[in-house]
C-alpha positions in Angstrom: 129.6 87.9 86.1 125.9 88.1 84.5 123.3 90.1 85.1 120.1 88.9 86.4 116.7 90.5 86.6 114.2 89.9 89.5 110.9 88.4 88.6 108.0 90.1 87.6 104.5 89.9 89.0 103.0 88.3 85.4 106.4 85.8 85.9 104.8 85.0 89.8 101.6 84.2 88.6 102.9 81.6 85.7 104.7 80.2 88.0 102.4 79.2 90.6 100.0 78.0 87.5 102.9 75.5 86.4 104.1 74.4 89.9 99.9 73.8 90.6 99.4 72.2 87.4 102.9 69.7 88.8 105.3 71.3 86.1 108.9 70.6 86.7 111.3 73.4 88.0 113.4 72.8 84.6 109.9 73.3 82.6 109.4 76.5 84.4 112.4 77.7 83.7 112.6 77.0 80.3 108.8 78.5 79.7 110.0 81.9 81.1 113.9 81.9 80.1 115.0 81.7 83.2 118.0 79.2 84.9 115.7 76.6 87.0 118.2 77.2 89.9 116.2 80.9 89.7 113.0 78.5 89.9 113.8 76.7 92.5 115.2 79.9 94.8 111.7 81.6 93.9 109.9 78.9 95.6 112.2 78.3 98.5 111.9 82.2 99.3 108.4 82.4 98.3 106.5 79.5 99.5 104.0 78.6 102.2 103.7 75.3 103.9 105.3 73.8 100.6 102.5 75.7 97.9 103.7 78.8 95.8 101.3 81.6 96.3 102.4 84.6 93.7 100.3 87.1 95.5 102.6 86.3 98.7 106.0 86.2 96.7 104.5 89.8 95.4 103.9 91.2 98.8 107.6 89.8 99.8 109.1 91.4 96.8 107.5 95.0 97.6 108.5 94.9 101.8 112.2 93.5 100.9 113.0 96.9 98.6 109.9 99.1 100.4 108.7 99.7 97.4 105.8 102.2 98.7 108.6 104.1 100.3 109.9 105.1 97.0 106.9 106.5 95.7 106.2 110.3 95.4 104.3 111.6 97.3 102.0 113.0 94.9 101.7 109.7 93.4 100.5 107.6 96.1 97.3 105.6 96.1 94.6 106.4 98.6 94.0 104.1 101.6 90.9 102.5 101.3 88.8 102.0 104.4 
């Protein structure tokens, strides 16, 4: 069994360049060195009303491992008002 490593938010934003721009799931794939199978389950997961929008797959990414949660206390942005 292989590893695998989740995409990155540089990765996202690629991505929804290329898929805007019409680039194949295989082209994407090979561009970033991923399988296009990882491709195509970024954009199933990720996408809205059939268009992949990176700052939404983002967003996804942080609330599916609550990634604020795991920040120190001490470390934690301020809320902006």
């Amino acid at each position: 069994m292989g590893t695998h490593t989740k995409l990155t938010s540089k990765e996202r934003d690629k991505l929804a360049i290329w898929k805007a721009q019409c680039v194949s799931n295989k082209e994407c794939g090979r561009r970033l060195n991923r399988p296009a199978s990882t491709i195509g389950r970024e954009l199933k997961r990720n996408s809205l009303k059939n268009e992949y929008v990176a700052i939404h797959a983002n967003q996804n990414f942080l609330e599916l491992f609550n990634w604020d949660a795991n920040l120190a206390s001490p470390c934690r942005l301020p809320i902006l008002i």
